[in-house]
C-alpha positions as CSV (number, residue, x, y, z in Angstrom):
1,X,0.0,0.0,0.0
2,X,1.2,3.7,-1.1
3,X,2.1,5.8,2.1
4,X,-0.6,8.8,2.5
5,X,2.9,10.7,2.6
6,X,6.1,11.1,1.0
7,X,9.5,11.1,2.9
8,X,13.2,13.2,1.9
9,X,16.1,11.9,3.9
10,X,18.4,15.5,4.1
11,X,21.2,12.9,5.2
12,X,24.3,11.4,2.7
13,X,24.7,8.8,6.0
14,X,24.6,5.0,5.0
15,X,23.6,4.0,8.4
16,X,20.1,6.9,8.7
17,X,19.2,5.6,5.5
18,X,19.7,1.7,6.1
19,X,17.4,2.6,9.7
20,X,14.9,4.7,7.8
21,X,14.7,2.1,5.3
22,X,14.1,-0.6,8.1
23,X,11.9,1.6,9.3
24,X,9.8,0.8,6.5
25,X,9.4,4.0,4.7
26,X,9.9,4.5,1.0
27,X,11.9,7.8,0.7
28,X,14.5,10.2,-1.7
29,X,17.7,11.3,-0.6
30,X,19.0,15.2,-0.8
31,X,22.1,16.6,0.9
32,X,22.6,19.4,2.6
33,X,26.0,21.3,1.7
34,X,26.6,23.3,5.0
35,X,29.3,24.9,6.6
36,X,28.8,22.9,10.2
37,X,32.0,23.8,12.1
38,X,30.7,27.8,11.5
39,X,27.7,26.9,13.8
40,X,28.9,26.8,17.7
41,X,26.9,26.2,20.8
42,X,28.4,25.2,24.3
43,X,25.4,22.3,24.7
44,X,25.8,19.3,22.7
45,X,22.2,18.8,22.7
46,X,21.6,22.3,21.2
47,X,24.7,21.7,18.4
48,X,22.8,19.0,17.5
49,X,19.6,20.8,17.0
50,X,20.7,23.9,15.5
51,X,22.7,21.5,12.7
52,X,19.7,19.7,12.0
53,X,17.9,22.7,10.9
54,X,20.5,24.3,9.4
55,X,20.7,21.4,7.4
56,X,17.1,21.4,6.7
57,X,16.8,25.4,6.1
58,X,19.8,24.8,3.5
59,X,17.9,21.9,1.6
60,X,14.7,24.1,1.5
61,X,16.1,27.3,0.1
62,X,18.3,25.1,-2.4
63,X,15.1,22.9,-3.5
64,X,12.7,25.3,-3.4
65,X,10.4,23.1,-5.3
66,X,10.9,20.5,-3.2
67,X,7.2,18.8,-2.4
68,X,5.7,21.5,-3.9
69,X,4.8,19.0,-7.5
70,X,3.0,16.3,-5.5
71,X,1.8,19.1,-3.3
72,X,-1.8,19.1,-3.6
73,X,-2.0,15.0,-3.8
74,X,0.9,14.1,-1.1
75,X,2.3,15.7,2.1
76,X,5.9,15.5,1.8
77,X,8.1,15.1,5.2
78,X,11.5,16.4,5.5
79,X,14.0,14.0,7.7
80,X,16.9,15.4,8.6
81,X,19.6,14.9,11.5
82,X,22.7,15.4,13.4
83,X,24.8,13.6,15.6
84,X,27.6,14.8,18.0
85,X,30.1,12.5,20.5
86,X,30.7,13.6,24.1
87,X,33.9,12.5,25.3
88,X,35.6,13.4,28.5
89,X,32.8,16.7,28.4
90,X,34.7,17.9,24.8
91,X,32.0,17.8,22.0
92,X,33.6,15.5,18.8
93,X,32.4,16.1,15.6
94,X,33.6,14.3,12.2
95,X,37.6,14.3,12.3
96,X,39.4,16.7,10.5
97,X,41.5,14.5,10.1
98,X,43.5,10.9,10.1
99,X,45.5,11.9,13.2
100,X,42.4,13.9,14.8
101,X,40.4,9.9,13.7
102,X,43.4,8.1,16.0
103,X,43.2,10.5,18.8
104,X,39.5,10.1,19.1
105,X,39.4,6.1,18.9
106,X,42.4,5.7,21.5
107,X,40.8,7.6,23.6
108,X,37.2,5.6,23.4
109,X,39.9,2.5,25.1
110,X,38.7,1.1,28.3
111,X,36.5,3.8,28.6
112,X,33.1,5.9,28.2
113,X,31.5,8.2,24.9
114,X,28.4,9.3,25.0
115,X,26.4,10.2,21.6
116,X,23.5,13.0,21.2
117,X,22.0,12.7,18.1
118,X,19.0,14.9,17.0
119,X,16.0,14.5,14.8
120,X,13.8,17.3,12.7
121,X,10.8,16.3,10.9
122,X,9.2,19.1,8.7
123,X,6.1,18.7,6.9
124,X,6.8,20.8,3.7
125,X,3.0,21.1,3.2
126,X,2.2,22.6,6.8
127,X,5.9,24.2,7.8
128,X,4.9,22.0,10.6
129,X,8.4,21.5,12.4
130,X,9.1,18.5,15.4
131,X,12.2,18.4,16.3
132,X,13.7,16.4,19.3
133,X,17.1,14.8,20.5
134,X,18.0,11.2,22.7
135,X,21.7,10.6,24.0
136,X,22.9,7.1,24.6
137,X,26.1,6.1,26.6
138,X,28.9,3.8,24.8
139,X,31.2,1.4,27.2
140,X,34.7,-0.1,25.8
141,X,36.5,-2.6,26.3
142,X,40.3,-1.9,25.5
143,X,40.8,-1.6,21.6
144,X,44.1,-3.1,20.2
145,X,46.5,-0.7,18.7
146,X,46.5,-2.8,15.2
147,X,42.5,-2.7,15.1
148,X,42.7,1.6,15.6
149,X,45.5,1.4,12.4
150,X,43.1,-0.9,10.3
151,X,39.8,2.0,11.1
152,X,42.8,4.7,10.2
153,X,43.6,2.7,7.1
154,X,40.1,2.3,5.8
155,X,39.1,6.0,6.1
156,X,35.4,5.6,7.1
157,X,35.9,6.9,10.3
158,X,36.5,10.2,8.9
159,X,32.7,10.2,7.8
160,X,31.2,9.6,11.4
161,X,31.0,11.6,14.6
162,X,33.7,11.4,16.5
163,X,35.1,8.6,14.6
164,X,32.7,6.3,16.2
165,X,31.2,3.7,13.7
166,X,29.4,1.3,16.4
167,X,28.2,-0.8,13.5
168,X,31.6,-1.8,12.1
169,X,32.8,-5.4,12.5
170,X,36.0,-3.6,13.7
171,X,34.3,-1.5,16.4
172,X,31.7,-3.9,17.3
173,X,33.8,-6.5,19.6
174,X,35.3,-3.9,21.4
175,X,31.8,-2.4,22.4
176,X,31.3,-3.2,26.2
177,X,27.7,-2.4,26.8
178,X,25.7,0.6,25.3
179,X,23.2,2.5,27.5
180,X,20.6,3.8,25.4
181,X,19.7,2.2,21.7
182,X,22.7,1.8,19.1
183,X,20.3,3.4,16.7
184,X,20.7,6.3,18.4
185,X,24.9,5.6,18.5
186,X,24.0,5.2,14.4
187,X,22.1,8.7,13.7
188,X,18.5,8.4,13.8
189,X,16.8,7.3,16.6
190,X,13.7,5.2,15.7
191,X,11.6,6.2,18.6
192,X,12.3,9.5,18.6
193,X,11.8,9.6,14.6
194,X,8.6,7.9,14.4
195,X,7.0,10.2,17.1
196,X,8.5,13.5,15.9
197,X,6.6,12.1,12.1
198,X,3.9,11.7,13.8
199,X,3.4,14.8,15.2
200,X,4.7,16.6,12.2
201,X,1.6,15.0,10.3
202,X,-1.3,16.6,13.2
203,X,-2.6,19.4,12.4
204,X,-2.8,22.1,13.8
């Protein structure tokens, strides 16, 4: 059955679009090209959020026709998200880096990371706009030096707040225990996501 509603991932992330698409939702894909190190707030929780919508105002006013065409038949929701690593009270973003990538993952060994990730939902048809964050806490067990090399080596850690990639069959053995849901550790929280859609679709 066709959803009553269309769906736009604003994320390039592998691992939001392989939840959404567990999710069950059909949906497109359109990235938003923002400068994210010029936006700066003390909180991780409100980096998280003001990047989210930054991201979402920049896909808007780049796609101004975005929705608009199936407009009058479909509401069209606009997903998009961001997600920050706590570490020691220092916010990590993506590394800038290989050396900045190394740094970060020795210093996850034998110890503690939390993730904040945030979630916007904005019904292009309405304006309607739910946004929302969830943090979850990350435990290690010690990571071998050679294992740290091999994520340095492959690069994909340079894609992925503070070089954390939960998912990778690298990372994976070394993760202790995670307080909270690795979804959120991932970039979209499904709870959180399927709530904030929902109340992005009620009117008024």
């Amino acid at each position: 059955m066709e959803s009553p509603f269309k769906v736009i991932l604003g994320s390039s992330s592998m691992a939001r679009r392989h939840i959404l698409a567990e999710m069950g939702y059909d949906f497109t894909v359109l990235t938003a090209d923002i400068d994210e190190k010029a936006i700066r707030k003390e909180k991780p929780e409100e980096l998280v959020m003001a990047l989210a919508e930054a991201k979402a105002d920049a896909i808007l006013s780049r796609h101004q026709n975005v929705g608009t065409s199936v407009e009058a038949v479909h509401t069209t929701l606009l997903i998009t998200a961001d997600t920050v690593v706590v570490h020691e009270g220092r916010i990590r973003e993506k590394p800038s880096s290989k050396d900045e990538a190394r740094n970060f993952i020795e210093g996850y060994s034998g110890g503690r990371a939390e993730v904040v990730g945030s979630v916007l939902v904005t019904n292009l048809k309405t304006g309607r706009r739910k946004a929302g964050w969830d943090r979850a806490e990350v435990y290690f067990y010690d990571i071998p030096a050679q294992i740290v090399q091999s994520l340095i080596d492959e690069g994909i850690t340079l894609n992925v707040a503070g070089g954390l990639m939960l998912e990778h069959p690298l990372t994976s053995p070394f993760v202790k225990e995670v307080i909270g849901t690795a979804d959120t550790v991932m970039g979209l929280p499904i709870s959180l996501t399927e709530r904030l859609i929902q109340e992005a679709l009620t009117w008024p």
